[in-house]
PyMOL commands that place a pseudoatom at each C-alpha (Angstrom):
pseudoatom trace, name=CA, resn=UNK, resi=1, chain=A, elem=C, hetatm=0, pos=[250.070, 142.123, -14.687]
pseudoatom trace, name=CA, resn=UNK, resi=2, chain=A, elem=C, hetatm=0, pos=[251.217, 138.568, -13.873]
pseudoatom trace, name=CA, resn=UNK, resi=3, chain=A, elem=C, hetatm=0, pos=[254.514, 137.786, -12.166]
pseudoatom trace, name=CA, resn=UNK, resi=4, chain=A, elem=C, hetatm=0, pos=[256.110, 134.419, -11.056]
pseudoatom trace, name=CA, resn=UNK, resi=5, chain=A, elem=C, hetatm=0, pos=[259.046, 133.380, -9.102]
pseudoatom trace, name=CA, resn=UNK, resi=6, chain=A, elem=C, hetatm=0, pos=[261.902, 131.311, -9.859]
pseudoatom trace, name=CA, resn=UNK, resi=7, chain=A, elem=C, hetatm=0, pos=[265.445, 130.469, -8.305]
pseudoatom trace, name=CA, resn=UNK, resi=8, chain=A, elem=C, hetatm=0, pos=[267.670, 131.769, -11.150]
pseudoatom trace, name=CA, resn=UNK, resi=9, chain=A, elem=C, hetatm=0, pos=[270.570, 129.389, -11.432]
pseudoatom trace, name=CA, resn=UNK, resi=10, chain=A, elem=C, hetatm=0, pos=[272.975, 131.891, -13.647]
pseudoatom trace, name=CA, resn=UNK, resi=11, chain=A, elem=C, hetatm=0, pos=[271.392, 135.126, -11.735]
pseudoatom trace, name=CA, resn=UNK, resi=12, chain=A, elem=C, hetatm=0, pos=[272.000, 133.746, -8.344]
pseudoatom trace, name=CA, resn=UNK, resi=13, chain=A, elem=C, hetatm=0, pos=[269.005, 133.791, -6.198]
pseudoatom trace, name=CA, resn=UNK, resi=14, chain=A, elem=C, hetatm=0, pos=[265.006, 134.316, -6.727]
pseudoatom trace, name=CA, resn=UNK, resi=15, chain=A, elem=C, hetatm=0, pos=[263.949, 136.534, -9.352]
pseudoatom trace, name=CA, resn=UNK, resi=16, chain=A, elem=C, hetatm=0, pos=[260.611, 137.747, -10.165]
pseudoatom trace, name=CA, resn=UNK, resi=17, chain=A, elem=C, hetatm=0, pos=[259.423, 137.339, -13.977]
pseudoatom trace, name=CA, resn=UNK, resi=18, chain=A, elem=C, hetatm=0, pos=[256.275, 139.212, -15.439]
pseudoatom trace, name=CA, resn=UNK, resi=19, chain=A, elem=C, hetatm=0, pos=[254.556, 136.408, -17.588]
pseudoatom trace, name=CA, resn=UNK, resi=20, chain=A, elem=C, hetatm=0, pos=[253.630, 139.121, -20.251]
pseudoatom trace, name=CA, resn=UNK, resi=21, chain=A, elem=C, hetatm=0, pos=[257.600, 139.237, -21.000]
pseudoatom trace, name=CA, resn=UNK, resi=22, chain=A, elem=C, hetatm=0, pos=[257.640, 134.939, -21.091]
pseudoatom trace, name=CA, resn=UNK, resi=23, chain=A, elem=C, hetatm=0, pos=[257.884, 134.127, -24.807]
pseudoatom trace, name=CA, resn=UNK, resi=24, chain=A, elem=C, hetatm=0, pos=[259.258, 130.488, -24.353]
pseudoatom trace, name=CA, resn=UNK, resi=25, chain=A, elem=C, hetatm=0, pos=[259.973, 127.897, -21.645]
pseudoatom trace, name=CA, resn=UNK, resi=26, chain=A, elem=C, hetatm=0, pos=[262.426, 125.430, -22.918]
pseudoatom trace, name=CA, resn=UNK, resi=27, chain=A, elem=C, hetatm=0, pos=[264.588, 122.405, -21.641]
pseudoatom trace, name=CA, resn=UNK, resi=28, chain=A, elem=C, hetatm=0, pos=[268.178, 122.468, -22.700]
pseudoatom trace, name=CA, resn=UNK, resi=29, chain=A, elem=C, hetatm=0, pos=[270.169, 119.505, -21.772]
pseudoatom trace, name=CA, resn=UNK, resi=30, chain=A, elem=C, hetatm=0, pos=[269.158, 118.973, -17.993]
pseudoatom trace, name=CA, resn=UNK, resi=31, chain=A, elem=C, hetatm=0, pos=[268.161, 122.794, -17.470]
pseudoatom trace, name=CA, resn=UNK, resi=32, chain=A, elem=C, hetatm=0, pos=[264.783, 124.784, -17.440]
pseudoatom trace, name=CA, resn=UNK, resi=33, chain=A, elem=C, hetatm=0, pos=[265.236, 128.153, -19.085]
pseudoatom trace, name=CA, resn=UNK, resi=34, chain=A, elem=C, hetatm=0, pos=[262.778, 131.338, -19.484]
pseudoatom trace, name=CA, resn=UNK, resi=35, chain=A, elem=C, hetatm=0, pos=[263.599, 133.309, -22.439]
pseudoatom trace, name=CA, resn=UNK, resi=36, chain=A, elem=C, hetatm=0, pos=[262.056, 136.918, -22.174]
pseudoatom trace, name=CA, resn=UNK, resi=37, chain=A, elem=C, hetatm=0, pos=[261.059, 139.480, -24.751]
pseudoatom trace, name=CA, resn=UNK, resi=38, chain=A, elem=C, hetatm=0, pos=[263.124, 142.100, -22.447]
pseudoatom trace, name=CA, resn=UNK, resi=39, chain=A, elem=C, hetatm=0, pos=[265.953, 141.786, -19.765]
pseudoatom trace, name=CA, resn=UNK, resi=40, chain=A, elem=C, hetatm=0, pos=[264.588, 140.894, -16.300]
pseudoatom trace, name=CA, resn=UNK, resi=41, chain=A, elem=C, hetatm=0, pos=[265.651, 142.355, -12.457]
pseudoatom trace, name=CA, resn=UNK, resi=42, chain=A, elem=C, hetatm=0, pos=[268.887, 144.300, -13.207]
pseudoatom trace, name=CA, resn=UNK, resi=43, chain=A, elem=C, hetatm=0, pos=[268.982, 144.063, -16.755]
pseudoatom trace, name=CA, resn=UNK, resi=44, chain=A, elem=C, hetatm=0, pos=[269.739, 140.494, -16.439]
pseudoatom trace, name=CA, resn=UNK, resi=45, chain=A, elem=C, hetatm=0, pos=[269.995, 138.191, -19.301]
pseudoatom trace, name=CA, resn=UNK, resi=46, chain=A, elem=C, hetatm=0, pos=[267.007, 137.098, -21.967]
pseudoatom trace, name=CA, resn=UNK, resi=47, chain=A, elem=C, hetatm=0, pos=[267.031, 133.533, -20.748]
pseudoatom trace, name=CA, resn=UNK, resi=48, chain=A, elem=C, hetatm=0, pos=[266.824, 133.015, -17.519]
pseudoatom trace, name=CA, resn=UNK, resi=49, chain=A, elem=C, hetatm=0, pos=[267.912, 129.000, -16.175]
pseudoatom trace, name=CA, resn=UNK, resi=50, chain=A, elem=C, hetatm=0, pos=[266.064, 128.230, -13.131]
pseudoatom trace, name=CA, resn=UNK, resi=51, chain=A, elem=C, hetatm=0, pos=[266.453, 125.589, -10.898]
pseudoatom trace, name=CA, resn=UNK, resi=52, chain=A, elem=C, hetatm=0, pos=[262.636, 124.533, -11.139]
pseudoatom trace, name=CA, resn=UNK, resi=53, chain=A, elem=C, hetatm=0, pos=[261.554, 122.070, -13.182]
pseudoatom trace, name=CA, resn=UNK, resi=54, chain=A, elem=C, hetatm=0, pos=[259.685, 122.752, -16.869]
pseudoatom trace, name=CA, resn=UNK, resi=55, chain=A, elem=C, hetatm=0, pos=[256.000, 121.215, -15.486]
pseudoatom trace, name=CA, resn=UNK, resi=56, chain=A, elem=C, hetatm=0, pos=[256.712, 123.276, -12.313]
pseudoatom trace, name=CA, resn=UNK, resi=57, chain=A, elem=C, hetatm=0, pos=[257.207, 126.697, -14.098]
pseudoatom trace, name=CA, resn=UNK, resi=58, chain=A, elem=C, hetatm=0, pos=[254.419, 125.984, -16.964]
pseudoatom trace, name=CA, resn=UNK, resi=59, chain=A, elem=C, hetatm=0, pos=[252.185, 125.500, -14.038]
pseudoatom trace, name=CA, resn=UNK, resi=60, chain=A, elem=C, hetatm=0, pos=[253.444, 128.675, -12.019]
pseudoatom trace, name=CA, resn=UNK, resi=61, chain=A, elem=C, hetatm=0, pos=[252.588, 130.830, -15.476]
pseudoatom trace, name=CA, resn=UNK, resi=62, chain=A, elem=C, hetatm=0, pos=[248.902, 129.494, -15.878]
pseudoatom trace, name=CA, resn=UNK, resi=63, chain=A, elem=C, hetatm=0, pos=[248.083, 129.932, -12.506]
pseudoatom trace, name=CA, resn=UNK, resi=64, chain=A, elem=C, hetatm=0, pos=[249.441, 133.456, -12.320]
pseudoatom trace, name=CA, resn=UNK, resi=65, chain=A, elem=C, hetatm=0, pos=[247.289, 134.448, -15.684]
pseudoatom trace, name=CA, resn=UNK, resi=66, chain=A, elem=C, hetatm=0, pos=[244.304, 133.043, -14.670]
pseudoatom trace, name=CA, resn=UNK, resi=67, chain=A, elem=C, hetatm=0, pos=[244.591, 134.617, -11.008]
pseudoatom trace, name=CA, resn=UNK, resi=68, chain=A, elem=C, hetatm=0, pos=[246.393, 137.443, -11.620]
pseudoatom trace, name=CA, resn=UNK, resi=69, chain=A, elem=C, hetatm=0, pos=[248.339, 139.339, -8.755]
pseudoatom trace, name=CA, resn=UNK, resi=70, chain=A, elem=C, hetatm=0, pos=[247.064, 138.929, -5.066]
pseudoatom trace, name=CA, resn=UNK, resi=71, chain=A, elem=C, hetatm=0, pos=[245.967, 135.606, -5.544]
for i in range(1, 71): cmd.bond("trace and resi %d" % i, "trace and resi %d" % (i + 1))
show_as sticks, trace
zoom trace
């Protein structure tokens, strides 16, 4: 499994995503969101908005699949 972090602007804080739950990575208005396929950390919300930018989190998913964990 593949995991990426992100500083969660409605969870407050960093939160660690497993890329195998990302189904979309969207902009809405002036805000990045990850929607998952479950709820992430504490049972947090199915979209996530992160401070990041869209390029920057698109990037942070391909390079955690194609290095996996550890890398």
């Amino acid at each position: 499994m593949a995991f990426i972090t992100a500083t969660s602007t409605n969870l407050g804080g960093q939160v660690t995503i497993n890329v195998n739950h990302i189904v979309a990575v969207v902009v809405i208005g002036s805000n990045t969101v990850i929607q998952t396929t479950v709820p992430e950390a504490t049972g947090g919300p199915y979209g996530i908005y992160v401070a990041e930018s869209y390029s920057d989190i698109v990037g942070r998913i391909a390079t955690a699949e194609a290095y996996g964990p550890g890398e």
